[in-house]
VOGU-3710 file (C-alpha; in Angstrom, 3 decimals, decimal comma):
1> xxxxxxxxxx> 102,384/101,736/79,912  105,136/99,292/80,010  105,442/95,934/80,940  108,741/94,644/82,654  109,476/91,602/80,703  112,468/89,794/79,533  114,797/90,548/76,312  114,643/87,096/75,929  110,392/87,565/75,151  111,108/90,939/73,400
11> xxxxxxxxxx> 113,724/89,163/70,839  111,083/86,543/70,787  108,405/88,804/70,210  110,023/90,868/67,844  111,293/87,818/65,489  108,120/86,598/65,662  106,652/89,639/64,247  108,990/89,706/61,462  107,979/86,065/60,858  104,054/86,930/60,910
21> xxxxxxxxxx> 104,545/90,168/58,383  107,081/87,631/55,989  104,473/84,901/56,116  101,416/86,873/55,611  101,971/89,899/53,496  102,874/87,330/50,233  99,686/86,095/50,825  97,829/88,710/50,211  99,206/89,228/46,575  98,657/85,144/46,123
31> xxxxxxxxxx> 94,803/86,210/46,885  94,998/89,013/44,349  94,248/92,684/45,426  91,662/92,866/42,950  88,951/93,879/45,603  90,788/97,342/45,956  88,737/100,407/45,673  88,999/102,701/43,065  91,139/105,505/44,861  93,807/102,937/45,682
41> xxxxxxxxxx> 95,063/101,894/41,937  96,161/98,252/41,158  99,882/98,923/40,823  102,988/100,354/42,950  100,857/101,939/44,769  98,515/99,157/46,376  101,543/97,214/47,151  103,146/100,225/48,840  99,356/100,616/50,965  99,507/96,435/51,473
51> xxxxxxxxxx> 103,395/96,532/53,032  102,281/99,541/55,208  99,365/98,702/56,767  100,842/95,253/57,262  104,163/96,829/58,846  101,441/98,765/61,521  99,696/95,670/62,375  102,699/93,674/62,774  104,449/96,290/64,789  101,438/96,466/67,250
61> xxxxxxxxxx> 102,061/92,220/67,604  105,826/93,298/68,042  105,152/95,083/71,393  102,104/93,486/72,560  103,474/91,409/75,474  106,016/95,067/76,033  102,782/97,391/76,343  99,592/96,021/75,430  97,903/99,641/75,555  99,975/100,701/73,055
71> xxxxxxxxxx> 99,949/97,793/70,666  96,044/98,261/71,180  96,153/101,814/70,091  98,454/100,765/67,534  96,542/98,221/65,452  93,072/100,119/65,773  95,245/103,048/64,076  96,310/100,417/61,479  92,592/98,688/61,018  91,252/102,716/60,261
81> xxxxxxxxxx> 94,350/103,035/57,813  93,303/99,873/55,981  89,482/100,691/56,132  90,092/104,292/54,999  92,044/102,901/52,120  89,502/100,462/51,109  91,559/97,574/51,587  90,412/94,177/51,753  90,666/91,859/54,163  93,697/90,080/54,035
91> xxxxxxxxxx> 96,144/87,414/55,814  97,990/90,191/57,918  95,497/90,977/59,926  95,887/88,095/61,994  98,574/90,796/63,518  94,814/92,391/65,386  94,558/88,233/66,631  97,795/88,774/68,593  97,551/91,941/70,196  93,460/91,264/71,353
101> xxxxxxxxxx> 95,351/88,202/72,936  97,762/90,262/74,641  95,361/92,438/75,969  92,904/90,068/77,604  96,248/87,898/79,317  98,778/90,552/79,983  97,081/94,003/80,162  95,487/95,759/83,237  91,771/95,095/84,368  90,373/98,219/82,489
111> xxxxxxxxxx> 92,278/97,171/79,393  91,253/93,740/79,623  87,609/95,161/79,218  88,385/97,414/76,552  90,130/94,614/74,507  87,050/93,010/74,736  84,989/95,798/73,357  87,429/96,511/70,528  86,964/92,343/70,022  83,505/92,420/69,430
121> xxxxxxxxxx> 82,969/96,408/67,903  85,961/95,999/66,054  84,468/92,779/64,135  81,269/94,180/63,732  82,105/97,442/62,065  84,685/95,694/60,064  82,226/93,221/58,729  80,043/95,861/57,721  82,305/98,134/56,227  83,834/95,471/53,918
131> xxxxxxxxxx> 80,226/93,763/53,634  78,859/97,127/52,178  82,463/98,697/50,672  84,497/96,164/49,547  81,482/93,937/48,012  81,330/95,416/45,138  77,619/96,147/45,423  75,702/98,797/43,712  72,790/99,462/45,661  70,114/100,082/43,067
141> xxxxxxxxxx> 67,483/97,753/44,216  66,132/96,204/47,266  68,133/92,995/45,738  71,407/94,509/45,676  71,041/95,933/48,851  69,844/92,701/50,718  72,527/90,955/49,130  75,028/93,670/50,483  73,166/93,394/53,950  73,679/89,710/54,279
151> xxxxxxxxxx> 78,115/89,872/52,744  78,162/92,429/55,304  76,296/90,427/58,373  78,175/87,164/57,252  81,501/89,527/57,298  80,657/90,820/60,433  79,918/87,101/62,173  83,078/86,227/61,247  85,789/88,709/62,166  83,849/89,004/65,579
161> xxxxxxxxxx> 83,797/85,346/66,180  87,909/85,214/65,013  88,425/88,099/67,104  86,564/87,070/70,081  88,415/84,205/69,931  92,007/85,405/70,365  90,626/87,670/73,097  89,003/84,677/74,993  91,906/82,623/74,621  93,757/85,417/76,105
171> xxxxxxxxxx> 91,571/85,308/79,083  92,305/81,823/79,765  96,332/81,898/79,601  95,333/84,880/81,820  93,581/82,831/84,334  95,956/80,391/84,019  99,072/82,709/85,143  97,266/83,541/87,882  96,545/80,455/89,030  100,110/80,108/89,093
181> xxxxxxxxxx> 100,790/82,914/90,558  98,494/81,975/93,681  100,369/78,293/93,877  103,511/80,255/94,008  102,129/82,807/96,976  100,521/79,714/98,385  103,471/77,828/98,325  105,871/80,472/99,911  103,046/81,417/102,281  103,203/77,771/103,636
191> xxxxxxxxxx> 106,920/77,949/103,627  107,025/81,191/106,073  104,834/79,613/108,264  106,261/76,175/108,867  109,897/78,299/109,516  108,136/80,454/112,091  106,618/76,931/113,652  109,938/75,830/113,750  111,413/79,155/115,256  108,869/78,592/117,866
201> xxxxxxxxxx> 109,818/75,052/118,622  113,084/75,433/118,523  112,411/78,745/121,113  110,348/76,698/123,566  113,119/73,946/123,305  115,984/76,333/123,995  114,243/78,000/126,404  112,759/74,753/128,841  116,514/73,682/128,656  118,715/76,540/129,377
211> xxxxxxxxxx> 116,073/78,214/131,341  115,863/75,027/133,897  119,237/73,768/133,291  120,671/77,871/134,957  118,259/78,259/137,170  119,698/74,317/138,988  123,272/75,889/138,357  122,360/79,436/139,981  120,166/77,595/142,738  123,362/75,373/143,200
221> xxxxxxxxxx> 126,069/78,218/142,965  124,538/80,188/145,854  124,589/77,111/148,126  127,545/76,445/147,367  129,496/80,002/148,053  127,525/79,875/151,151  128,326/76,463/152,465  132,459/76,862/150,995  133,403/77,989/154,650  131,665/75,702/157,089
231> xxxxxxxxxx> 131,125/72,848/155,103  133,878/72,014/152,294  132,256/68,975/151,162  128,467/70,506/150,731  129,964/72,892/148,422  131,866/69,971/146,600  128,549/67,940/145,718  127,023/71,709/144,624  129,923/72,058/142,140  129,700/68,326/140,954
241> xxxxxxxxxx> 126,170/69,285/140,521  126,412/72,166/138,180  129,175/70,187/136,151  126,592/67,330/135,505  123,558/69,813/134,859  125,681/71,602/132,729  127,173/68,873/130,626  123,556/67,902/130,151  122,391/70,899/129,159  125,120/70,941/126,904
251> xxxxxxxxxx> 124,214/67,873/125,565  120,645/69,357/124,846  121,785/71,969/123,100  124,168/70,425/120,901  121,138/68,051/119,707  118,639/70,899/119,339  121,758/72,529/116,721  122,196/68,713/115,121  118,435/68,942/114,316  119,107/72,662/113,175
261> xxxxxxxxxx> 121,789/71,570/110,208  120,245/68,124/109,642  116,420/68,070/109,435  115,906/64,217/109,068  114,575/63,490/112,180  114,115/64,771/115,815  116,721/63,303/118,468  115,803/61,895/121,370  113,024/63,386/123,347  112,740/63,019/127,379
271> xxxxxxxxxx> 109,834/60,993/128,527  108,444/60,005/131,772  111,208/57,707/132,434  113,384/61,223/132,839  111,218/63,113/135,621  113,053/61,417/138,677  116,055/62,937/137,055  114,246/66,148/137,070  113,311/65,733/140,526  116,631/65,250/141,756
281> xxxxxxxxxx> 118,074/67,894/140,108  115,447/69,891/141,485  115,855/68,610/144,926  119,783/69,371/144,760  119,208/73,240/144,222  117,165/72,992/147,392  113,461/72,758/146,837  111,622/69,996/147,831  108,956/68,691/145,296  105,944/66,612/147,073
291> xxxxxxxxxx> 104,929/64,467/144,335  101,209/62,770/144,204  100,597/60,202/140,990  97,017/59,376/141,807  95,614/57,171/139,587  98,460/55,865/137,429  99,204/56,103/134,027  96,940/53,032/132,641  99,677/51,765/130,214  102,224/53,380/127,843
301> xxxxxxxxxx> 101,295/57,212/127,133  101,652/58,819/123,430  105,080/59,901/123,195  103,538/63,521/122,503  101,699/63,537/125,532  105,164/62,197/127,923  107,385/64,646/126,308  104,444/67,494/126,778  104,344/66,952/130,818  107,972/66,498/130,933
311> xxxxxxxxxx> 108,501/69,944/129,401  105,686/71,790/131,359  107,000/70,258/134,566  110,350/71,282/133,622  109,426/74,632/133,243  106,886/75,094/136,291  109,806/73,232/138,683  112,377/75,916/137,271  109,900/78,678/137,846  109,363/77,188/141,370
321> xxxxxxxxxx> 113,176/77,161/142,162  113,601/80,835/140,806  110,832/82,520/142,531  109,095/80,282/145,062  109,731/80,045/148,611  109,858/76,095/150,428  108,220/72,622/148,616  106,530/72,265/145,480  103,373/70,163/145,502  103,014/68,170/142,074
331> xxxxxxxxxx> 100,159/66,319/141,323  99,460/64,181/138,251  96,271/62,250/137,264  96,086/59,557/135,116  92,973/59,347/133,419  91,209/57,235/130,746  90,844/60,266/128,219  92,992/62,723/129,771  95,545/64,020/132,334  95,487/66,803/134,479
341> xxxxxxxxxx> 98,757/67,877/135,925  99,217/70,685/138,876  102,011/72,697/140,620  101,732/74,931/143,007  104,422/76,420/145,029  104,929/79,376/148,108  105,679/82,713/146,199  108,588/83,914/147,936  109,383/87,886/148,215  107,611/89,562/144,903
351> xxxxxxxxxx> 109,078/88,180/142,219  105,824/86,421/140,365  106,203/84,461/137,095  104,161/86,869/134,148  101,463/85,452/132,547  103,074/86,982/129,430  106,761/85,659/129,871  108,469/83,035/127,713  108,104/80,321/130,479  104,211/80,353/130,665
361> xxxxxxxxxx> 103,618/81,267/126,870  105,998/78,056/126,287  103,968/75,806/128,564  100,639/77,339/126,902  102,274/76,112/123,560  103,173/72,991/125,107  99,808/71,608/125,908  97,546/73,489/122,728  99,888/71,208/120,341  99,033/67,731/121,761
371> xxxxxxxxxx> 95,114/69,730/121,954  95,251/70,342/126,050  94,644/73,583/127,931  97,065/75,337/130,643  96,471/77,654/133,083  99,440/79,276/135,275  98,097/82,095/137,766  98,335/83,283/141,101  96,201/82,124/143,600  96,899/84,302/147,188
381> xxxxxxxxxx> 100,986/83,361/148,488  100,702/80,275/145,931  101,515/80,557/141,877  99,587/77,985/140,363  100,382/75,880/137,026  97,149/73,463/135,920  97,095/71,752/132,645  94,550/68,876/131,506  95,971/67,446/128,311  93,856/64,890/126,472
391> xxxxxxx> 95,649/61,466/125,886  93,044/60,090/122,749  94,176/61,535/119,368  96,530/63,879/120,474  98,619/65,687/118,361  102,542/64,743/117,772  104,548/67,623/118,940
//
């Protein structure tokens, strides 16, 4: 029944309902009371039945915004009490104004609907029981009473047009909250998701560094605790060779945390320029890439698309030197609209790249940003990696 709000809006509220009941109730006497009917006395006593009903409808405004049921029930109590007194109409009941407002823009659904009700019901048997009542008229005739008939339908246009009014204004600060609200859960909605896109990318970078930069360092490590004994000076190159992967790998990761604290711009990014690096560091942990570039690139890729086969190659040559067996056949086409890229290496023993691990869902990501398509499965004693990544209006990753 209540509304969590503020004590900042309840003090508000509350002075403002003081305000209302000081500003309006002196009006009424300005007016003159003389409309009172005849068991209500001009005297002590009409000014006591003025300040009361006024204190009711005033004290429903109080805690409209608090509990708008309740201020509701409130000033429909107060609008019988003035009715069953034969009171007038008079410059507190603007107090009803407030609370059909509060209804329609900070009650519930059902009492939104029932505010609206009271709005229009509430005006029309108020105009007719002050058209008829409070008139004045005697009905002797068919005069007196068409006279009556026509106060009372005049009565009763007005209050329902004052009333629906408030309530429909109501409405509309109600719409407009809500319209807010949605900005607000649109707004943090679009927030989440460009974090998550940047957990991702920051995953798949992580991942296509560490993951290739260990596997050259394990590849490298083995050789070189086997070679230590017969040949001193293999196992010197491994070791300078795990000291330069690893400094560059450092390097990698340092930048990926520089973008992490500063979000101005992304660092460098490798490009095709970088894969004979890649190659060589693939060749030093023992696997032999045969590399076919058939046609040629016809002129300076999109720096989405370079970085994109960089970082698939990366990961399918680290995938090669962890679980395949002998050379690595990489094959890249060049075409007009497109290129298609291929690796395929010797499975050795039965350790299989997943379709599901973080290698091949990061390649997957890799080419659906810059708009491509990637396949990585196993085709008899040979794992597979095809991509075909479109090079017109792709997509900055």
């Amino acid at each position: 029944m209540f509304r969590p709000i503020s004590r900042t809006w309840l003090i508000v509220d509350i002075v403002g309902a003081v305000l209302g009941f000081a500003l309006t109730t002196p009006l009424t006497f300005v007016f003159g009371t003389s409309g009172l009917s005849a068991w209500v006395p001009e005297g002590p006593l009409s000014t006591v039945a003025y300040v009361t009903v006024g204190v009711i409808l005033w004290g429903a405004a109080a805690i409209a915004r608090l509990s708008p049921t309740l201020a509701l029930s409130v000033a429909w109590f107060g609008a019988v009490i003035q009715m069953g007194m034969g009171l007038p109409p008079a410059a507190y009941d603007l107090g009803i104004m407030v609370v059909l407002f509060a209804t329609a823009a900070w009650g519930s659904r059902r009492l939104l609907w029932i505010g609206g009700v009271s709005a229009l019901g509430g005006g029309v048997i108020g105009g007719l029981y002050f058209g008829v009542v409070w008139s004045g008229e005697l009905l002797t005739d068919a005069a007196s009473a068409l006279r009556a008939a026509l106060i009372a339908a005049l009565l009763a246009s007005v209050f329902v047009l004052a009333m629906v009014m408030s309530w429909g204004a109501g409405l509309l600060w109600r719409v407009i909250l809500s319209g807010r609200e949605t900005q607000v859960a649109r707004a943090q909605a679009e927030m989440l998701a460009a974090e998550e896109q940047e957990r991702v990318r920051i995953a798949r970078d992580m991942h296509d560094i560490v993951a290739h930069s260990l596997a050259v360092v394990i590849a490298q490590a083995d050789g070189a605790r086997y070679a230590a004994a017969a040949q001193p000076e293999i196992a010197a190159e491994a070791l300078g060779t795990i000291a330069q992967t690893a400094r560059g790998a450092l390097s990698d990761v340092r930048m990926l945390l520089t973008q992490l604290r500063h979000r101005q711009g992304d660092g460098p990014q490798p490009t095709l320029a970088d894969l004979e690096t890649l190659f060589a560091q693939v060749r030093q942990a023992g696997v032999e890439p045969r590399i076919t570039v058939d046609p040629m690139p016809p002129g300076e890729p999109p720096g989405a698309i370079q970085l994109a086969v960089y970082r698939i190659l990366q990961e399918a040559l680290t995938n090669a030197i962890r679980h395949g067996d002998g050379a690595v056949e990489v094959h890249l086409a060049w075409l007009p609209d497109r290129v298609d890229l291929q690796v395929r290496n010797v499975i050795g023993g039965e350790a299989v790249p997943t379709a599901g691990g973080h290698g091949v869902i990061g390649m997957r990501e890799r080419a659906q940003l810059v708009g491509g398509n990637l396949q990585a499965e196993r085709h008899g004693e040979q794992f597979v990696v095809a991509a075909s990544l479109p090079i017109g209006g792709s997509v900055a990753g």
